[in-house]
N, C-alpha and C positions, 0 to 999 in steps of 0.2 A: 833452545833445547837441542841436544844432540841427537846422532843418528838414531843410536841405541834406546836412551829415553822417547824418542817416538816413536821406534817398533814396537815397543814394550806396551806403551799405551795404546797403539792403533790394533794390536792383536791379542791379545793378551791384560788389557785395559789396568796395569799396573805401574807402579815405577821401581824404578830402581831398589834394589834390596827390602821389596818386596813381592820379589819373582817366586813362584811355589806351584808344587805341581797342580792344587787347585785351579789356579790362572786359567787353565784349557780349559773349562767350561764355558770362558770369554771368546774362546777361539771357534766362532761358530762354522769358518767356510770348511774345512781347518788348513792355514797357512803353514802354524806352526809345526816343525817335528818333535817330538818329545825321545828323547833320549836319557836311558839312567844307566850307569857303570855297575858293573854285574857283581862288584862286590857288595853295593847297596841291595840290589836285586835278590841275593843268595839271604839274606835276613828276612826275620820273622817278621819284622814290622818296620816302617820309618814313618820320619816324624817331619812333617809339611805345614805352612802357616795356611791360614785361612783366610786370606787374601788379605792379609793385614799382619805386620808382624808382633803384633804384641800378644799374640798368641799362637800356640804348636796342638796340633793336632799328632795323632797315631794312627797310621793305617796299615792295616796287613796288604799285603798282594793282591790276595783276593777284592778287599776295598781299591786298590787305585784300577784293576783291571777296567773298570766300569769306565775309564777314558777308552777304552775300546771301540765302545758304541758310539761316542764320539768321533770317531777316525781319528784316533791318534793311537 
């Protein structure tokens, strides 16, 4: 297992190309930073898997804020 594939899993309890802003609910000390590019940011909505990618969710701003509470 590489570096990456075990951060992913030890923080974030994913792997590979199934990274999604959901994942931070795994991130409970929180390690992780979460960082989004402000073009993403400036839309009405985006679209995140549900820790699994065979499926896409939609969430407005207002929805991902709630990783806030989180410390992220």
């Amino acid at each position: 297992m590489d570096v990456l594939t075990e951060r992913l899993h030890k923080y974030l309890r994913v792997t590979p190309r199934a990274v999604s802003l959901l994942a931070l609910i795994n991130d409970t000390e929180p390690k992780v930073e979460f960082l989004m590019d402000d073009d993403i940011w400036q839309q009405r909505a985006f679209q995140c898997h549900p820790l699994l990618n065979t499926e896409t969710y939609v969430l407005t701003k207002r929805k991902a804020l709630i990783f806030k509470a989180t410390g992220h």
